[in-house]
C-alpha positions as a printed NumPy array, in Angstrom:
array([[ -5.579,  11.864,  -1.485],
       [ -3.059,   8.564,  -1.524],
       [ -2.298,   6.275,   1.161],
       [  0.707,   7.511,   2.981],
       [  4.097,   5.021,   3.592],
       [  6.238,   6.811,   5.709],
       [  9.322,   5.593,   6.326],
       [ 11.387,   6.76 ,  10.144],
       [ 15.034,   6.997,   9.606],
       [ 17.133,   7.087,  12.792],
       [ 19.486,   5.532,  15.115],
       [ 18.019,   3.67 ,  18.41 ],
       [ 17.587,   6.4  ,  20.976],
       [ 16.207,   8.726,  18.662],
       [ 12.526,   9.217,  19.023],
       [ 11.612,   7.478,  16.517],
       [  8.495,   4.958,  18.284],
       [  7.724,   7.921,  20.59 ],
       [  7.307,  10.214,  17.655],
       [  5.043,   8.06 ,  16.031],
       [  3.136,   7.16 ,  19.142],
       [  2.331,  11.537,  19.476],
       [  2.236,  11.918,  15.621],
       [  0.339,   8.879,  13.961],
       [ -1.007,   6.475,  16.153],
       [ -4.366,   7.251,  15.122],
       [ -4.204,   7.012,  11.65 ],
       [ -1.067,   4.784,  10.643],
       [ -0.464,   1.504,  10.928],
       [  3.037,   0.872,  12.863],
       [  5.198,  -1.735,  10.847],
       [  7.858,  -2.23 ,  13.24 ],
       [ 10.369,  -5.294,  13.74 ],
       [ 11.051,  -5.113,  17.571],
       [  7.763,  -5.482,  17.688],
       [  6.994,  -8.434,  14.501],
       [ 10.473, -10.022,  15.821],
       [ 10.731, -11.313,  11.999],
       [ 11.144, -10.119,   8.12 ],
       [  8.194, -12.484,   7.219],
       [  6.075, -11.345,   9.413],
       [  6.512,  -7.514,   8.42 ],
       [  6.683,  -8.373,   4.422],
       [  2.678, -10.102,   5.498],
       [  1.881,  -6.716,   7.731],
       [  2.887,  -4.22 ,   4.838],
       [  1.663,  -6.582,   2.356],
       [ -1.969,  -5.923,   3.913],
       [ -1.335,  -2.025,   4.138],
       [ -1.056,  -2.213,   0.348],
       [ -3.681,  -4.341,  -0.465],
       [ -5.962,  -2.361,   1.879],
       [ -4.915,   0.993,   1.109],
       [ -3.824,   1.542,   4.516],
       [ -1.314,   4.653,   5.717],
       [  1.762,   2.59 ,   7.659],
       [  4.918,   3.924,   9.202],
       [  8.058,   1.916,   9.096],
       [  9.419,   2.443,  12.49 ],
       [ 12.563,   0.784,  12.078],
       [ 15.925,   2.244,  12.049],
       [ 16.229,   2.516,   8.267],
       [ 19.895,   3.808,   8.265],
       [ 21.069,   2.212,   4.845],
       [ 19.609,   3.289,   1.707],
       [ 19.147,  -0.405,   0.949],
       [ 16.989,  -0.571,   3.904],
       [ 14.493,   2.007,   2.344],
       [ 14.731,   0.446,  -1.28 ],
       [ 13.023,  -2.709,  -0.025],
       [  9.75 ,  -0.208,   0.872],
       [  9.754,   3.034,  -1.513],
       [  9.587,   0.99 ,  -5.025],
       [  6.76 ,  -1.005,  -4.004],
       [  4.368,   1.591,  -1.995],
       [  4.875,   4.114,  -5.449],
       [  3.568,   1.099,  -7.064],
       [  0.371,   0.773,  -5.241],
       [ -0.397,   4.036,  -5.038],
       [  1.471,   5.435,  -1.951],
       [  3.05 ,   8.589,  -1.563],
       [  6.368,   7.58 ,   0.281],
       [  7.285,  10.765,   3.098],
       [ 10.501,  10.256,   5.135],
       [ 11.216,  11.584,   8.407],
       [ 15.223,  11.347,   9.258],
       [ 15.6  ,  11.696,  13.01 ],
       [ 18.686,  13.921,  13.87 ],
       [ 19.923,  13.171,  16.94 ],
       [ 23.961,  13.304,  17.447],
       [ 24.981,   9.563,  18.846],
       [ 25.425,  10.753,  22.81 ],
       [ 21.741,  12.01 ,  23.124],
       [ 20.856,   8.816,  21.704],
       [ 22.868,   6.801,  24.11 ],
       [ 21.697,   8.544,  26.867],
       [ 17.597,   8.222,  25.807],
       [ 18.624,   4.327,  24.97 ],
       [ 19.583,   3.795,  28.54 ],
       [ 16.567,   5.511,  30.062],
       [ 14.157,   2.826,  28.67 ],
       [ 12.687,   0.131,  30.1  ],
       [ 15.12 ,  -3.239,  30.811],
       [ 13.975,  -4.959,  28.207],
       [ 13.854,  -2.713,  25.173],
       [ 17.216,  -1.443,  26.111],
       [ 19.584,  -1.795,  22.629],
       [ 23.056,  -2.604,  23.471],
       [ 25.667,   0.243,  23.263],
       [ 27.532,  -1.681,  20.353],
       [ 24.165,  -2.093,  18.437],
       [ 23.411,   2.061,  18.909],
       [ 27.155,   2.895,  17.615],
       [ 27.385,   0.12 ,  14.868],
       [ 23.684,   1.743,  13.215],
       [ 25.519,   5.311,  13.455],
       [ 28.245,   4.362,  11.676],
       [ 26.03 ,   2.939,   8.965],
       [ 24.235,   5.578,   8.611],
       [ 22.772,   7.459,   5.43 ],
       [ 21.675,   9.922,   4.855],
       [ 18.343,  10.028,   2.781],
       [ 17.431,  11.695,  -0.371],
       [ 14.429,  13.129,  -2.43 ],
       [ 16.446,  11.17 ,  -5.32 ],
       [ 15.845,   7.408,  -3.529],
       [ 11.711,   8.493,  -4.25 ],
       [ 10.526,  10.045,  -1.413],
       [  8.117,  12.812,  -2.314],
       [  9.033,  14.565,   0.605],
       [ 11.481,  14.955,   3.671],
       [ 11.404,  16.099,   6.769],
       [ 13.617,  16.704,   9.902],
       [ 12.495,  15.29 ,  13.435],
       [ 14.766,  16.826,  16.393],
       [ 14.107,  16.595,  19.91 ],
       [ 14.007,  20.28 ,  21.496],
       [ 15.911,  21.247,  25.348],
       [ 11.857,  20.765,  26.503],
       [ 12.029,  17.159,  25.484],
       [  9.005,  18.324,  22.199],
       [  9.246,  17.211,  18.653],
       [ 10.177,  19.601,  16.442],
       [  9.766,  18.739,  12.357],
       [ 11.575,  20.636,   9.993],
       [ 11.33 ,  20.809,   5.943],
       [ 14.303,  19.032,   4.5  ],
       [ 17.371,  20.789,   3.481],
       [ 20.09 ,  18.799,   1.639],
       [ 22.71 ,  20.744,   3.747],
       [ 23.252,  19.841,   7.272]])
């Protein structure tokens, strides 16, 4: 079995770090630049997962095709299979989980609406080998659904 790169796609506010935290916090390596504060510093991080053969997640917003590019190529290169998992969430239930968190990993209002209004959707065409819906049920659980390409 390969090395799974997963790759989160979502708006702040969307579940994204909590999903990962229920879902793979055992077994992948979180690649994450709130956390890395700096490009260089991920590129080293999933540089490593490669080299080791190490399952990551990229827990970063990923709204922008061009976001994914810079991760999909390279893990198919090593050996990866490359899974996405596109968070729906519509933009209010986003600001409202956004200004439930803690102080200081609160994202400003402007920076929630400006990655919603960048967003893409993904494809199996950018070279994921699969997809998958994330939504957050009225109970507050995960649920994951196969991709469809209609909405």
């Amino acid at each position: 079995m390969n090395p799974e790169a997963i790759i989160f796609i979502g708006i702040p506010g969307s579940g994204k770090s909590t999903f990962f935290r229920k879902t793979f916090f055992d077994t992948h390596v979180r690649i994450n630049l709130d956390m890395l504060r700096t490009r260089n510093r991920e590129k080293i991080l999933f540089e490593a997962c490669l080299k080791a053969k190490q399952s990551f997640v990229i827990d970063n917003t990923n709204v922008q095709k061009v976001d994914r590019e810079r991760y999909i190529q390279t893990a198919k290169e090593h050996g990866f299979s490359v899974i996405g998992y596109f968070f729906r969430s519509s933009l209010q239930e986003c600001l409202i989980r956004n200004k439930s968190r803690p102080a200081d990993r609160v994202v400003p209002e402007i920076g929630v609406k400006g990655r919603f209004g960048k967003l893409e959707m993904p494809s199996l065409e950018e070279g994921f080998e699969k997809l998958y819906f994330v939504k957050i049920n009225d109970d507050g659980d995960f649920v994951v659904e196969d991709w469809k390409d209609e909405i």
